[in-house]
N, CA, C and O atoms as a Tripos MOL2 file, in Angstrom:
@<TRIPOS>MOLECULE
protein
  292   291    73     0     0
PROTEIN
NO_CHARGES

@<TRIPOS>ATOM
      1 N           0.8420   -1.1750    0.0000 N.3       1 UNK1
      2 CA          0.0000    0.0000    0.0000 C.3       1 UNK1
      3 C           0.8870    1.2380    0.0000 C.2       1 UNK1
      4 O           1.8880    1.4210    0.6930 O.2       1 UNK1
      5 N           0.2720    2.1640   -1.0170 N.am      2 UNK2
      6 CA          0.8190    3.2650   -0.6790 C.3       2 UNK2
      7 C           0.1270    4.6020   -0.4500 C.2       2 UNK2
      8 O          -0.9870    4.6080   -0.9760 O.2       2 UNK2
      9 N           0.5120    5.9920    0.3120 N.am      3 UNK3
     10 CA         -0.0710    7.0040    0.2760 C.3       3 UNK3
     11 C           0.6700    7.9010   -0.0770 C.2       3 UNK3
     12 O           1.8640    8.0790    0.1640 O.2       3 UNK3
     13 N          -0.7030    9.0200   -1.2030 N.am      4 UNK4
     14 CA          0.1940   10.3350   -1.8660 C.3       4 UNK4
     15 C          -0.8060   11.1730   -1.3160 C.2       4 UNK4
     16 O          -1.6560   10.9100   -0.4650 O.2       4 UNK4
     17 N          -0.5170   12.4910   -2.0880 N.am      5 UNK5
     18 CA         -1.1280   13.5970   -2.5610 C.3       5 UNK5
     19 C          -1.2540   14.0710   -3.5300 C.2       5 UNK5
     20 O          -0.3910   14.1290   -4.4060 O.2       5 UNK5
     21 N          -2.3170   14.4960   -3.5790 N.am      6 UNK6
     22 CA         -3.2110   14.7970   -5.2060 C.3       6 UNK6
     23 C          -3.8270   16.3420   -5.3190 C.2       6 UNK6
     24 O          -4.8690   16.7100   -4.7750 O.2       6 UNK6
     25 N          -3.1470   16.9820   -5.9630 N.am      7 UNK7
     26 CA         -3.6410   18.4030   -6.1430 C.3       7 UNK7
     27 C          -4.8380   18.3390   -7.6040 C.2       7 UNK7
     28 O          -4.8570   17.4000   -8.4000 O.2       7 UNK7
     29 N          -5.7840   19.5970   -7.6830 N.am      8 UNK8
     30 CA         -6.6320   19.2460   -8.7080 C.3       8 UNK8
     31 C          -6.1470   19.1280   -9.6860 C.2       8 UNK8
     32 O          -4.9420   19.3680   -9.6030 O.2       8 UNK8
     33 N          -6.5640   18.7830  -10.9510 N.am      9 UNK9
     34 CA         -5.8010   19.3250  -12.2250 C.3       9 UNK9
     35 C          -5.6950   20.5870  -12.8680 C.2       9 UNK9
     36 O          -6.5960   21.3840  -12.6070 O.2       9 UNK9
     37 N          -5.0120   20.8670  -13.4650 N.am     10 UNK10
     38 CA         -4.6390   22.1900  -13.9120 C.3      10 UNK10
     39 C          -3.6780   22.9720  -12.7310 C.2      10 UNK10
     40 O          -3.3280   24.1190  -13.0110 O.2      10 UNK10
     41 N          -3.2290   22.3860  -11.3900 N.am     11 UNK11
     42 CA         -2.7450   23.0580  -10.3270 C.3      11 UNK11
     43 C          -1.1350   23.5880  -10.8800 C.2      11 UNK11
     44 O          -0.2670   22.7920  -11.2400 O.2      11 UNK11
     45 N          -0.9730   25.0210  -10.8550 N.am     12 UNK12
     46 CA          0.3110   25.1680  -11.6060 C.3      12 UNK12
     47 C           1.6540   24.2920  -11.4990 C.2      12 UNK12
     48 O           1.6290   23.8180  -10.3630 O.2      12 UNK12
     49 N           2.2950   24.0540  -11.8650 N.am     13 UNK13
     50 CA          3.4910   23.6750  -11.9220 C.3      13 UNK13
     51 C           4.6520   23.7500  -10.3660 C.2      13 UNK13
     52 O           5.3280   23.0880   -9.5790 O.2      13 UNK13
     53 N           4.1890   25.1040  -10.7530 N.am     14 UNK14
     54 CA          5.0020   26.2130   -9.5690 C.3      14 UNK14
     55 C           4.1940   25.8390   -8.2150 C.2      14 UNK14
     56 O           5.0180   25.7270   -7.3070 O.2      14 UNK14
     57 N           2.9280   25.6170   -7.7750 N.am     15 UNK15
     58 CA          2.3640   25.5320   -6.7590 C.3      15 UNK15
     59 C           2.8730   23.8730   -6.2130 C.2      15 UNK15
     60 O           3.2470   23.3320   -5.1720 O.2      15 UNK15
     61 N           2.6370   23.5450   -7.5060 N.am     16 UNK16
     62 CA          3.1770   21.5240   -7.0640 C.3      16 UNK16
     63 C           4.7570   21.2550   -6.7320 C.2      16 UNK16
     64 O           5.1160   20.1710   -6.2720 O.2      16 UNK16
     65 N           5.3430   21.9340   -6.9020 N.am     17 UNK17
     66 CA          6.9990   22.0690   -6.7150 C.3      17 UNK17
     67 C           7.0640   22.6470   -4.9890 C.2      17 UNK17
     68 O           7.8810   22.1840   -4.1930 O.2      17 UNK17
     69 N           5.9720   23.8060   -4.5920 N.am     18 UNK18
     70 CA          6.1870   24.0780   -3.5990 C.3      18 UNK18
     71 C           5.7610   23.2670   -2.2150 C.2      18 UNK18
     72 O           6.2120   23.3370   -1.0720 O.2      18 UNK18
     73 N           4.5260   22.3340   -2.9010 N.am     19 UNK19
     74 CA          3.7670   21.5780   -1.7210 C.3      19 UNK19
     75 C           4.8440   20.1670   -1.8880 C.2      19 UNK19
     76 O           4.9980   19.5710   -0.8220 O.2      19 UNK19
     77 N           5.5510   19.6120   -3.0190 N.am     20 UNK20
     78 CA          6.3030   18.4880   -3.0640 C.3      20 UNK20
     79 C           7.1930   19.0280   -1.8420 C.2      20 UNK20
     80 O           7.2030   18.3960   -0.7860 O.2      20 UNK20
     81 N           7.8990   20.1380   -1.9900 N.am     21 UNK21
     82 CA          9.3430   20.7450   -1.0850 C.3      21 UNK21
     83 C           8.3740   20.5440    0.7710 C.2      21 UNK21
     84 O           8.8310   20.1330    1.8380 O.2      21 UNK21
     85 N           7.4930   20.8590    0.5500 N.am     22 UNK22
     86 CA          7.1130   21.5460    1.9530 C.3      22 UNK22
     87 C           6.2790   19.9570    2.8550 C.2      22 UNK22
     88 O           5.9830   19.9030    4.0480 O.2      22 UNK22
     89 N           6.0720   18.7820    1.7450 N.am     23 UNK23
     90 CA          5.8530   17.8470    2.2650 C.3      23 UNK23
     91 C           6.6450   16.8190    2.6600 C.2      23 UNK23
     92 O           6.5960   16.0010    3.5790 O.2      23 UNK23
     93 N           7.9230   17.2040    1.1110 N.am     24 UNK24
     94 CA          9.2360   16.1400    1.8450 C.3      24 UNK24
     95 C           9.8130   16.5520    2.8670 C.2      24 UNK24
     96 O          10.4950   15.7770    3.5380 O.2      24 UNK24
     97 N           9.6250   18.1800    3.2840 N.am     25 UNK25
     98 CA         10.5680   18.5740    4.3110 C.3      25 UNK25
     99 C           9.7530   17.8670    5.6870 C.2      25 UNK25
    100 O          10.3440   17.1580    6.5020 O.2      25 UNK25
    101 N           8.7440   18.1040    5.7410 N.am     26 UNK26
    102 CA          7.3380   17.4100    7.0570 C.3      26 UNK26
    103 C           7.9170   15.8940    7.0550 C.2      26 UNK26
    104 O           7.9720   15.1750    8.0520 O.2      26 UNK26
    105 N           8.3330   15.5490    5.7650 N.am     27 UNK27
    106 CA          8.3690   13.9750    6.1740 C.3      27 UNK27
    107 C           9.4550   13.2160    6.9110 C.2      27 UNK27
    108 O           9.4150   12.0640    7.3430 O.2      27 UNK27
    109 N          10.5960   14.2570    6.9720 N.am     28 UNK28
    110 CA         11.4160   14.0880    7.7780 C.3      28 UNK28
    111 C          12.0150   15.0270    8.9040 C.2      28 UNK28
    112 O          13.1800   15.2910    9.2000 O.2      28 UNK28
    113 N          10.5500   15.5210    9.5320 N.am     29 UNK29
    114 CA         10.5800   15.5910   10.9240 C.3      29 UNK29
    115 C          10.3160   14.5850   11.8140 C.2      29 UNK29
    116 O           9.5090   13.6830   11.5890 O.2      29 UNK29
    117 N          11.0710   14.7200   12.9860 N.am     30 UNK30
    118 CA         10.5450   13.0640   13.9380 C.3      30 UNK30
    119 C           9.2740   13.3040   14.7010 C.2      30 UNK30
    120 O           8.7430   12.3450   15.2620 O.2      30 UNK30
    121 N           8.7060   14.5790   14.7750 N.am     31 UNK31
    122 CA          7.0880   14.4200   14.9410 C.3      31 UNK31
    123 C           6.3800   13.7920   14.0820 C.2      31 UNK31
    124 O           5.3800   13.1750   14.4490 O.2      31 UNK31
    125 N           6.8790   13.8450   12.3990 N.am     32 UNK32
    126 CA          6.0200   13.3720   11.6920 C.3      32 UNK32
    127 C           6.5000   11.6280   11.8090 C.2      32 UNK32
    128 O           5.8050   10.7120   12.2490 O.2      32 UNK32
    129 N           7.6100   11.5660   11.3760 N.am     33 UNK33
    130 CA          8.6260   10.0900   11.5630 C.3      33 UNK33
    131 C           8.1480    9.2940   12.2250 C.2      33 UNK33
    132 O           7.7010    8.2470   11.7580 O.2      33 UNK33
    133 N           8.1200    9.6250   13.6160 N.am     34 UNK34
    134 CA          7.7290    8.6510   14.7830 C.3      34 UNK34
    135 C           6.7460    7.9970   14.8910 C.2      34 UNK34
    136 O           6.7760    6.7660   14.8860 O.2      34 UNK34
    137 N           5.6430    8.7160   15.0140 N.am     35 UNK35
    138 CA          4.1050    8.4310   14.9640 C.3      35 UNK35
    139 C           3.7880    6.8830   13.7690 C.2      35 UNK35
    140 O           3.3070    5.7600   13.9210 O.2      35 UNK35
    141 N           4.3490    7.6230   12.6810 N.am     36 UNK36
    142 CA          3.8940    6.6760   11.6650 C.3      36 UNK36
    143 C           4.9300    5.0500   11.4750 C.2      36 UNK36
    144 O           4.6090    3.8880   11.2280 O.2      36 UNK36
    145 N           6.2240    5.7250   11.7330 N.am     37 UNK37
    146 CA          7.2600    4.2280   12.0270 C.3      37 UNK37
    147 C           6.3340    3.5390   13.1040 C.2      37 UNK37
    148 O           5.7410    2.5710   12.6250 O.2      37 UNK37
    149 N           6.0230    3.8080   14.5760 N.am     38 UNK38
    150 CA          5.3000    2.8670   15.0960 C.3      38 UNK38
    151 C           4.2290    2.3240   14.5620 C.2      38 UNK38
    152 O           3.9460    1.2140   15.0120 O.2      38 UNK38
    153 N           3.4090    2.8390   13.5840 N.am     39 UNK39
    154 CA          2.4880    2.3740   13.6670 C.3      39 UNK39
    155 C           2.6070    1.5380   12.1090 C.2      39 UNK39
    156 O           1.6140    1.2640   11.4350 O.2      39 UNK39
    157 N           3.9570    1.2240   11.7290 N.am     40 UNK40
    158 CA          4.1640    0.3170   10.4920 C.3      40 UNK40
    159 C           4.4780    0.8150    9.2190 C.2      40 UNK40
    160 O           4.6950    0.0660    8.2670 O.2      40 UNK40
    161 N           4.5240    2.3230    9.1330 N.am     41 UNK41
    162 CA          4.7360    3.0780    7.7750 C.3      41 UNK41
    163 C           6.3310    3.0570    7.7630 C.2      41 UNK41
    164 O           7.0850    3.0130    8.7350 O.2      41 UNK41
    165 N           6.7150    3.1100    6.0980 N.am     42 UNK42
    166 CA          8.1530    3.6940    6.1310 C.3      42 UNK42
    167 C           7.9720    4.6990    5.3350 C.2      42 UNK42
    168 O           6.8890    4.7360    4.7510 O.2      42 UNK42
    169 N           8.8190    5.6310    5.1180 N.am     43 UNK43
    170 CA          8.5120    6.8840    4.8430 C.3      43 UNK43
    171 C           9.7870    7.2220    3.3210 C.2      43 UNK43
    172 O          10.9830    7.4970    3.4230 O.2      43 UNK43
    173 N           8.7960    7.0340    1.7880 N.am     44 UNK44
    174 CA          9.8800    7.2430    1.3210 C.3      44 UNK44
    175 C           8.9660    8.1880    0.6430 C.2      44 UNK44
    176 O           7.7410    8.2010    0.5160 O.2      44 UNK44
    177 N          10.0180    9.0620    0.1980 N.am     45 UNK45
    178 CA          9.9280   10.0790   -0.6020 C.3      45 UNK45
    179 C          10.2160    9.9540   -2.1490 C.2      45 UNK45
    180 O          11.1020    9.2230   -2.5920 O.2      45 UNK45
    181 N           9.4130   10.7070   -2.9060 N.am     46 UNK46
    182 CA          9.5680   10.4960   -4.4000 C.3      46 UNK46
    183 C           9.9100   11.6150   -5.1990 C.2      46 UNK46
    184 O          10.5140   12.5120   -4.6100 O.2      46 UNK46
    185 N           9.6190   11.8010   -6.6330 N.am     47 UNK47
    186 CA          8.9540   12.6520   -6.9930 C.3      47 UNK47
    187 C           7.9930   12.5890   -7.4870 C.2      47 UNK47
    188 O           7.4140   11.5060   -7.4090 O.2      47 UNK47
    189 N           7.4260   13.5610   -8.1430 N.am     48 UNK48
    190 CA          5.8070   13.5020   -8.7640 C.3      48 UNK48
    191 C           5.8580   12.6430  -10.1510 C.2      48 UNK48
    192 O           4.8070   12.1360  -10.5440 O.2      48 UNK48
    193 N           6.8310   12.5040  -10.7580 N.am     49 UNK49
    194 CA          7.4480   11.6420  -12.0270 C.3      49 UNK49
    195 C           7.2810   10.2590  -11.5070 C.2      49 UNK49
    196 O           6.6160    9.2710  -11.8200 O.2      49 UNK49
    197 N           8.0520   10.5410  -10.6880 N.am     50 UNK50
    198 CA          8.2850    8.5970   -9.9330 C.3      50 UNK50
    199 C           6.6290    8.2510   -8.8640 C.2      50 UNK50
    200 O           6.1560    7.1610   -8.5430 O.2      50 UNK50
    201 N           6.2670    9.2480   -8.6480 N.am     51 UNK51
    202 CA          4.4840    8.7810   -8.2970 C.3      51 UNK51
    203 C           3.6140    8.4650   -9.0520 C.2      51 UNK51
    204 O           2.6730    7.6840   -8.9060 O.2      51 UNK51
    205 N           4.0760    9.3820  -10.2940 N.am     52 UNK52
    206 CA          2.8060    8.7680  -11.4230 C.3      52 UNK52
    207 C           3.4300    7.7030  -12.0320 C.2      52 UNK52
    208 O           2.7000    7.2560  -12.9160 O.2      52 UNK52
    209 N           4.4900    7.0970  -11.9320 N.am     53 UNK53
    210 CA          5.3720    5.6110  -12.6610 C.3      53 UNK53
    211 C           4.1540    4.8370  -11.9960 C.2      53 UNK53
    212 O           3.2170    4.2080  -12.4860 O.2      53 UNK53
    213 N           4.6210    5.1950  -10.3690 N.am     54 UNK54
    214 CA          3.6820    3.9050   -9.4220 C.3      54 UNK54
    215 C           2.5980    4.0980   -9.8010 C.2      54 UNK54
    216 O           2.0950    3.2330  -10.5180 O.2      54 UNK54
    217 N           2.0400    4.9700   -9.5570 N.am     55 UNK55
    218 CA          0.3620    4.9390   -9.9650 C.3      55 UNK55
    219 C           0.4350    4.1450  -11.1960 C.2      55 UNK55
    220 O           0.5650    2.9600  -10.8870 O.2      55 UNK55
    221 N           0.4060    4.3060  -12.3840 N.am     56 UNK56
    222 CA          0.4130    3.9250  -13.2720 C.3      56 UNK56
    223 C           0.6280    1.9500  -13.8140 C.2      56 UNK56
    224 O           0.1910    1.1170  -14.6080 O.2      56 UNK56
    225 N           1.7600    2.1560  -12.5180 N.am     57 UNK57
    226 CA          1.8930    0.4580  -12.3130 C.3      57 UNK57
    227 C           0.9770   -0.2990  -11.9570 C.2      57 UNK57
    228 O           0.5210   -1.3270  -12.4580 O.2      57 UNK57
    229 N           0.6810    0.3820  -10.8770 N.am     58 UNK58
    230 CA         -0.2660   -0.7100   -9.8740 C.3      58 UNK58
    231 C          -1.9230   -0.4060  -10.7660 C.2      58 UNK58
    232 O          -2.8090   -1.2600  -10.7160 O.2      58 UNK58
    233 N          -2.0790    0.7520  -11.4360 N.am     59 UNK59
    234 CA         -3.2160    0.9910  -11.8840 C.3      59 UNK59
    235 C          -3.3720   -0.2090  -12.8690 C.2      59 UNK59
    236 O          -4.3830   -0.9120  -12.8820 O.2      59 UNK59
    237 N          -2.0790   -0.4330  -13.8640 N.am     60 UNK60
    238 CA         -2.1360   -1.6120  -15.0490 C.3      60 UNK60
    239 C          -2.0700   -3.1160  -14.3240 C.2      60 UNK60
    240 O          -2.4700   -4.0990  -14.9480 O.2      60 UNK60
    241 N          -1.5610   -3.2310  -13.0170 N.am     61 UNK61
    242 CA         -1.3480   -4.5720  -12.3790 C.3      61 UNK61
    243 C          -2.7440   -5.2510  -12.2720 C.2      61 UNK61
    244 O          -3.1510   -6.2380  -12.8840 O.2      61 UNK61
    245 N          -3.5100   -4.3210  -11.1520 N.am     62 UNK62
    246 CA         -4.9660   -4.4780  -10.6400 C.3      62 UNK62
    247 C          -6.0980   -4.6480  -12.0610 C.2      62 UNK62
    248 O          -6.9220   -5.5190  -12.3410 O.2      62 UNK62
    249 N          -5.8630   -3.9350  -12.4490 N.am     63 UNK63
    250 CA         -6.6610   -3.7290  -13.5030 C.3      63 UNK63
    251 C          -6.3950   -5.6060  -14.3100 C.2      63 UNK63
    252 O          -7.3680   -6.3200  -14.5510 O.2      63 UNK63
    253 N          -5.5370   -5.8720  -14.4760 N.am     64 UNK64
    254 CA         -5.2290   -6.8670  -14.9530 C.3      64 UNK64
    255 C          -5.6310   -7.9490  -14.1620 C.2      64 UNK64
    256 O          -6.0850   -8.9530  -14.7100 O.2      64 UNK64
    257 N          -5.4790   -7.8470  -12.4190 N.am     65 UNK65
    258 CA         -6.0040   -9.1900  -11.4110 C.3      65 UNK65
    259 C          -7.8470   -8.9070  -12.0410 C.2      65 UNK65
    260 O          -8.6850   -9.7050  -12.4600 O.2      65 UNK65
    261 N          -7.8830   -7.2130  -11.8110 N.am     66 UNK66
    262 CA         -9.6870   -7.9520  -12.6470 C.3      66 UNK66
    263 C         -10.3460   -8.1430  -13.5220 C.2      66 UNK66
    264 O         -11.5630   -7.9660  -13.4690 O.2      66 UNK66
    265 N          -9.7100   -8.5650  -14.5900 N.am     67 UNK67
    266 CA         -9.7450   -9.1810  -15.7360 C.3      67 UNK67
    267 C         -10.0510  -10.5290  -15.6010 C.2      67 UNK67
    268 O         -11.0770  -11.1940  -15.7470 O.2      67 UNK67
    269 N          -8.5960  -10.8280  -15.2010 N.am     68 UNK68
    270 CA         -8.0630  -11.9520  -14.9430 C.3      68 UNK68
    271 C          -9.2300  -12.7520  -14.1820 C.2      68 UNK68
    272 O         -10.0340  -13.5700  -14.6300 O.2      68 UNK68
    273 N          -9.0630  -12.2590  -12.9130 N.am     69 UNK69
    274 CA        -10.4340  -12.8630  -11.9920 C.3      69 UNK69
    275 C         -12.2670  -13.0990  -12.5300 C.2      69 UNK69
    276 O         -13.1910  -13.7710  -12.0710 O.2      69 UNK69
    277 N         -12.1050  -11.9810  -13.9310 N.am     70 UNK70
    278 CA        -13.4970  -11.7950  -14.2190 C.3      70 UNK70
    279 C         -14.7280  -10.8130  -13.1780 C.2      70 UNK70
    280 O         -15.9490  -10.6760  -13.2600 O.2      70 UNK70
    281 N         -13.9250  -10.3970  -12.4510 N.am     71 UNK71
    282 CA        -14.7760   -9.7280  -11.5610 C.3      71 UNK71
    283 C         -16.2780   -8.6490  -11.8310 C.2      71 UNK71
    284 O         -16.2080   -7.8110  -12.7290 O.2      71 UNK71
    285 N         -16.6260   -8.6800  -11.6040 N.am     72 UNK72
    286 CA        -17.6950   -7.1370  -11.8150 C.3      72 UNK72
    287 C         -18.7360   -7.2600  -10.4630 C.2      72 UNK72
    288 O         -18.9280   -8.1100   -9.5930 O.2      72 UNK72
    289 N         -19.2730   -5.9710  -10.7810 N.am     73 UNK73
    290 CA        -19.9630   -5.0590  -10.0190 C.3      73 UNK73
    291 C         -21.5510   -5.3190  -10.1320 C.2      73 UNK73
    292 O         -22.3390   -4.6000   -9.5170 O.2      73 UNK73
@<TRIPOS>BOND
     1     1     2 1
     2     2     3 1
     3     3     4 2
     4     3     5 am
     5     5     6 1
     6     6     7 1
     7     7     8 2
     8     7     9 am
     9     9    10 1
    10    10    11 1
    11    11    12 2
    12    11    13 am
    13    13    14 1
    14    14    15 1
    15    15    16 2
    16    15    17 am
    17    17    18 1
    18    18    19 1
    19    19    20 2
    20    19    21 am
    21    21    22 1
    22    22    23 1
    23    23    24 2
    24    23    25 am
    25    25    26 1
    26    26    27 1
    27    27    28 2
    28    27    29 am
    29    29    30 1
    30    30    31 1
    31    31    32 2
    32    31    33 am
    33    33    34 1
    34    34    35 1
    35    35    36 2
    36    35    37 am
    37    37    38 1
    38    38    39 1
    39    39    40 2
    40    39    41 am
    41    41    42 1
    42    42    43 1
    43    43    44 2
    44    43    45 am
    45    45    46 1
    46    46    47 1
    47    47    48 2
    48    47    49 am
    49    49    50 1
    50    50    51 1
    51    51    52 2
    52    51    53 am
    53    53    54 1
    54    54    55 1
    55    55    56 2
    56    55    57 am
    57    57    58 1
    58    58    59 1
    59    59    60 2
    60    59    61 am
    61    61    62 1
    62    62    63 1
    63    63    64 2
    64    63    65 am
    65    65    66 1
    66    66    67 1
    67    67    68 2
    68    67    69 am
    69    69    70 1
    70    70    71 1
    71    71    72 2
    72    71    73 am
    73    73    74 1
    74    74    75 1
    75    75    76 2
    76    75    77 am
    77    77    78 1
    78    78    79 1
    79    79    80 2
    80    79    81 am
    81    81    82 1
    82    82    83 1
    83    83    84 2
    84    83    85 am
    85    85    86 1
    86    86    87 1
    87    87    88 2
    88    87    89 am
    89    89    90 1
    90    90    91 1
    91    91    92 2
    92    91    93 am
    93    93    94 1
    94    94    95 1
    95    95    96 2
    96    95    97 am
    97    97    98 1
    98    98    99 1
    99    99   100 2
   100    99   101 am
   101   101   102 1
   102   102   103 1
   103   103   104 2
   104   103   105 am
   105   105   106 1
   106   106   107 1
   107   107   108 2
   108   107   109 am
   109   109   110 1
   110   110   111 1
   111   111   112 2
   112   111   113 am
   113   113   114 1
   114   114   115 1
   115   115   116 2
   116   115   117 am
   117   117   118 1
   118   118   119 1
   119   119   120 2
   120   119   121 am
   121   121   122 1
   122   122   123 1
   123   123   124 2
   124   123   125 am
   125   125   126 1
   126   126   127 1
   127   127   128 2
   128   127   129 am
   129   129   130 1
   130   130   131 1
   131   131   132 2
   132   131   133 am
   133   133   134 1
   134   134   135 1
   135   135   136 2
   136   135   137 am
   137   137   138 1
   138   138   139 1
   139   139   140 2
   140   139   141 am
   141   141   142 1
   142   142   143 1
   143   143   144 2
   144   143   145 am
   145   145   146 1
   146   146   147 1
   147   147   148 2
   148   147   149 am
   149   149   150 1
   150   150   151 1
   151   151   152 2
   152   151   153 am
   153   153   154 1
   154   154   155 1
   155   155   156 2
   156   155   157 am
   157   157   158 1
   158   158   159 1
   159   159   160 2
   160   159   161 am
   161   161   162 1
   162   162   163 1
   163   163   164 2
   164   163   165 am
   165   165   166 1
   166   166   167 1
   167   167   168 2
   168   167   169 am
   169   169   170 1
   170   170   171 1
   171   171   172 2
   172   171   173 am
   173   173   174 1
   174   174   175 1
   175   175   176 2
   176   175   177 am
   177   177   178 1
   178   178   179 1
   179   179   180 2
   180   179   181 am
   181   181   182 1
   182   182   183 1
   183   183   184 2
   184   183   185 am
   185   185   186 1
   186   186   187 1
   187   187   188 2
   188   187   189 am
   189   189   190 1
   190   190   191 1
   191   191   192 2
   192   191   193 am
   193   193   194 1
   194   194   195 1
   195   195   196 2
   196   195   197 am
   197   197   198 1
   198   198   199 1
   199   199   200 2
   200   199   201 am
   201   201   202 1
   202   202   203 1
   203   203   204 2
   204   203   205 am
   205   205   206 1
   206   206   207 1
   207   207   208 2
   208   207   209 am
   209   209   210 1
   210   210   211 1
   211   211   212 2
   212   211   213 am
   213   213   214 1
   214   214   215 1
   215   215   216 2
   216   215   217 am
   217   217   218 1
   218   218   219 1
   219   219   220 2
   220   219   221 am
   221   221   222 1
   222   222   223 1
   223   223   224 2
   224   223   225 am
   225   225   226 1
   226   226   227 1
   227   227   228 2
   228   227   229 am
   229   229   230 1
   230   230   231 1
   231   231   232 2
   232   231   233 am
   233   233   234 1
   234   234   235 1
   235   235   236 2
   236   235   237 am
   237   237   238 1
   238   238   239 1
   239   239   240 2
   240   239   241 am
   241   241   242 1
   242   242   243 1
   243   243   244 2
   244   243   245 am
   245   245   246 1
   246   246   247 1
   247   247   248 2
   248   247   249 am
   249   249   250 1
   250   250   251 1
   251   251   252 2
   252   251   253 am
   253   253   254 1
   254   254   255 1
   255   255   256 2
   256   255   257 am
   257   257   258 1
   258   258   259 1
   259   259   260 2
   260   259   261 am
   261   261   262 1
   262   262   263 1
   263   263   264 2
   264   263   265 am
   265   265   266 1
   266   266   267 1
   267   267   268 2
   268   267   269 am
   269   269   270 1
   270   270   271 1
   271   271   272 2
   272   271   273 am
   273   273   274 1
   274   274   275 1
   275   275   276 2
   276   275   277 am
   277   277   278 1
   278   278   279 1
   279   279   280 2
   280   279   281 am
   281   281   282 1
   282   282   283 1
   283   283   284 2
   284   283   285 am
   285   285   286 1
   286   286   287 1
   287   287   288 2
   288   287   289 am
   289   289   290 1
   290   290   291 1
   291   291   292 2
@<TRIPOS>SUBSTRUCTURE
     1 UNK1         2 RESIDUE 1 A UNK
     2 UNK2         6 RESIDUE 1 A UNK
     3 UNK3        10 RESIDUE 1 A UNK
     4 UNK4        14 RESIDUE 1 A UNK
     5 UNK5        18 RESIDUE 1 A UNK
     6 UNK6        22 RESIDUE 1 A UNK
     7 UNK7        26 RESIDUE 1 A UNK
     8 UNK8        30 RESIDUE 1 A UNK
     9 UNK9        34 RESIDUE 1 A UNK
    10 UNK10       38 RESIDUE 1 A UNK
    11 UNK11       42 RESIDUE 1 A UNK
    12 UNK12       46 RESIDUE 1 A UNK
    13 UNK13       50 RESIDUE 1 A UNK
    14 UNK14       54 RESIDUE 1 A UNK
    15 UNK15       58 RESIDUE 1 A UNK
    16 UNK16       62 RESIDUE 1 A UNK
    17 UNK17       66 RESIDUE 1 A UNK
    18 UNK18       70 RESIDUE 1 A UNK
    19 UNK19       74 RESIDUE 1 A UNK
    20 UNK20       78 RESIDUE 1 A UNK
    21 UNK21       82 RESIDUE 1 A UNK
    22 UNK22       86 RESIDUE 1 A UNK
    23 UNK23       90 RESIDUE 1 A UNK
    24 UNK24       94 RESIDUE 1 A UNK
    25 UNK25       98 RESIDUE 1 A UNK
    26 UNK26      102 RESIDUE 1 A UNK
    27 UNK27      106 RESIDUE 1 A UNK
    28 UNK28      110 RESIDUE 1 A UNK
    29 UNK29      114 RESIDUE 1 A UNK
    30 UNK30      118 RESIDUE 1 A UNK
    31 UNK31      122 RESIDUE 1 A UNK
    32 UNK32      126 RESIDUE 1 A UNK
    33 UNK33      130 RESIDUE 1 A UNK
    34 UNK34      134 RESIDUE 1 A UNK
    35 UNK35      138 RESIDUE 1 A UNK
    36 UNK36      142 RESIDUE 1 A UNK
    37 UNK37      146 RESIDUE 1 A UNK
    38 UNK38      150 RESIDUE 1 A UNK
    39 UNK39      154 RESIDUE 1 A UNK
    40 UNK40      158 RESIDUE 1 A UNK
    41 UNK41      162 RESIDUE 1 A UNK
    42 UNK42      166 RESIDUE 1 A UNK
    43 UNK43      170 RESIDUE 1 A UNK
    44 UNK44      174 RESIDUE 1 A UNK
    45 UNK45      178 RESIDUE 1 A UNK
    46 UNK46      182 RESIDUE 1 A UNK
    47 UNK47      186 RESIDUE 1 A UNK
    48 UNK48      190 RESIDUE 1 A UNK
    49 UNK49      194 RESIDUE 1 A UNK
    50 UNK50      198 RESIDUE 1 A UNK
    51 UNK51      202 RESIDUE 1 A UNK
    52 UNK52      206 RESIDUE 1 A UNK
    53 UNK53      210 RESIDUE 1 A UNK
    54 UNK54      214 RESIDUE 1 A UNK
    55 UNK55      218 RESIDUE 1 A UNK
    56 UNK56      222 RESIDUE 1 A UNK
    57 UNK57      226 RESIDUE 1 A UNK
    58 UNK58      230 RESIDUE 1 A UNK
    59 UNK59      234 RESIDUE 1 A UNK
    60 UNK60      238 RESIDUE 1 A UNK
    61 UNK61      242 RESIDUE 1 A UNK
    62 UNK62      246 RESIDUE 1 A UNK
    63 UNK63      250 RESIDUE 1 A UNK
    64 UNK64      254 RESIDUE 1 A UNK
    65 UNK65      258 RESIDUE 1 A UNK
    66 UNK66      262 RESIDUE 1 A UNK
    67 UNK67      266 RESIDUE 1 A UNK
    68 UNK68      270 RESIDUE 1 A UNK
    69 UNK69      274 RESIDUE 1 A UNK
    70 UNK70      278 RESIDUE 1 A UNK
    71 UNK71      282 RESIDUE 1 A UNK
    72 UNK72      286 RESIDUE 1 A UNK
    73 UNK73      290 RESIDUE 1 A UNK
């Protein structure tokens, strides 16, 4: 499992550069650190390039288990 953040679309360039900086910096404070290491998270940092790789992965993986499985709704 993983967790991001998602600004709307169209969010400038310039605004997403500043919330990437201001979230990797949060992510390695040990207020933020601590809390979540106990409770089983590890804390890696990306960029927004290498988030949409993952997204993109796991979007084609899953998508494929429900195929595969035949699943529906």
């Amino acid at each position: 499992a993983w967790f991001a953040y998602f600004a709307p679309a169209g969010t400038p360039d310039d605004v997403l550069d500043i919330l990437q900086e201001k979230i990797a910096l949060a992510l390695e404070a040990d207020a933020v650190i601590e809390p979540l290491a106990k409770a089983g998270f590890v804390m890696i940092g990306s960029s927004r390039d290498e988030m949409a790789a993952l997204q993109d992965s796991d979007l084609a993986r899953w998508k494929q288990v429900v195929e595969d499985t035949g699943f529906e709704m």
